[in-house]
C-alpha positions as CSV (number, residue, x, y, z in Angstrom):
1,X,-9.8,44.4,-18.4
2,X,-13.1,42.2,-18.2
3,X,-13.8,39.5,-17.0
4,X,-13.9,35.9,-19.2
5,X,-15.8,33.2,-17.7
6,X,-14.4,31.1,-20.1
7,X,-10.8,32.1,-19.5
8,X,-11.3,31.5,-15.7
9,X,-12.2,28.3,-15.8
10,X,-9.3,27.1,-18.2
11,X,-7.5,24.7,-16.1
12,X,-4.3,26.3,-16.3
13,X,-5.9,29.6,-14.5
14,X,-7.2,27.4,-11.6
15,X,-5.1,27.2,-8.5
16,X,-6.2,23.1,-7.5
17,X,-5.1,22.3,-10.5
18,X,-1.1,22.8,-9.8
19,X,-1.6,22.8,-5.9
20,X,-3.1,18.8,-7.0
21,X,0.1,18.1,-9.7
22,X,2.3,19.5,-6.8
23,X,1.3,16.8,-3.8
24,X,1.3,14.3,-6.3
25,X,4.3,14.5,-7.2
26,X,5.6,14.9,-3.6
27,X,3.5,11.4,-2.2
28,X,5.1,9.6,-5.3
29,X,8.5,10.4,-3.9
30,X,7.7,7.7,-0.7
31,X,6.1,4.8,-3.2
32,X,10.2,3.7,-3.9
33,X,10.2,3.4,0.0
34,X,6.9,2.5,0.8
35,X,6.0,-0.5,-1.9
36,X,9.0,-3.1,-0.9
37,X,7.2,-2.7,2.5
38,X,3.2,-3.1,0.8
39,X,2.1,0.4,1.9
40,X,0.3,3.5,0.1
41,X,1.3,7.0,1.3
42,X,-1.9,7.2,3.4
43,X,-1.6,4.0,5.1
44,X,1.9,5.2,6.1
45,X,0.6,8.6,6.9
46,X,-1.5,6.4,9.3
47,X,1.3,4.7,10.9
48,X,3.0,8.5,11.3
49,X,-0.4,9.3,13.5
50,X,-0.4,6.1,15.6
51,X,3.2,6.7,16.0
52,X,3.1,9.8,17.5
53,X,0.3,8.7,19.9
54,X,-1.1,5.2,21.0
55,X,-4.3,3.8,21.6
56,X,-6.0,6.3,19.2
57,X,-9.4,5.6,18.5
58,X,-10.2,5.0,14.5
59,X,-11.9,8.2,14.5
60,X,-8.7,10.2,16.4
61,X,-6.7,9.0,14.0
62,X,-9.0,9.8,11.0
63,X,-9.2,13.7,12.4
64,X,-5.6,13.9,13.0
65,X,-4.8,12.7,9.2
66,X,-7.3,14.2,7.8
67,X,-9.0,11.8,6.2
68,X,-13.2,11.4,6.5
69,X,-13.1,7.4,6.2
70,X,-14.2,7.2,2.3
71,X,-10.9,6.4,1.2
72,X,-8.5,3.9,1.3
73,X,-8.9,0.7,4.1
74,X,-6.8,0.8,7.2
75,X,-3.5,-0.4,7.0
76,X,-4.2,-3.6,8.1
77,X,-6.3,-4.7,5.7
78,X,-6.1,-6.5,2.0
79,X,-3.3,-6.6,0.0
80,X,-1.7,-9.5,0.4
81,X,-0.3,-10.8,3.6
82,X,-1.5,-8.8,6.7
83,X,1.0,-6.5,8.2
84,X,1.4,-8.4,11.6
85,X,3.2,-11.1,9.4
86,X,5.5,-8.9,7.6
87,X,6.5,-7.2,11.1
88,X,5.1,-3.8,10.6
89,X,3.2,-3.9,13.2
């Protein structure tokens, strides 16, 4: 068999395609948990990381979540009413 440029890039023959559909889906589960409460799935992710260790510097915490500090703000910020005031902090 030879090989189809064409057919390779088809998105249903690339793998990020359902591994993307996959973690979607699986981050929308939390968002009936997590919106009464004002929070995405990363800034809850971020709570999980300051959870598990304190006094974590913005950077730890960036490394241990995976994140390079492009995406969303930190938890405490926008959106309302900060966090301290709904007692989530």
């Amino acid at each position: 068999m030879e090989y189809d440029d064409q057919e390779a890039m088809k998105l249903i023959n690339q793998l990020c395609f359902p591994l993307y559909a996959a973690a979607r889906h699986v981050t929308g589960l939390y968002t009936p948990v997590l919106k009464p409460l004002g929070l995405t799935y990363t800034q809850y992710i971020v709570f999980l990381v300051l959870w598990e260790k304190d006094g974590l510097t913005v950077g730890e915490a960036r490394r241990r979540h995976h994140t390079d500090g492009s995406g969303p703000r930190p938890a405490g910020e926008g959106e309302g009413r900060p966090r301290e005031g709904r007692g989530l902090y």
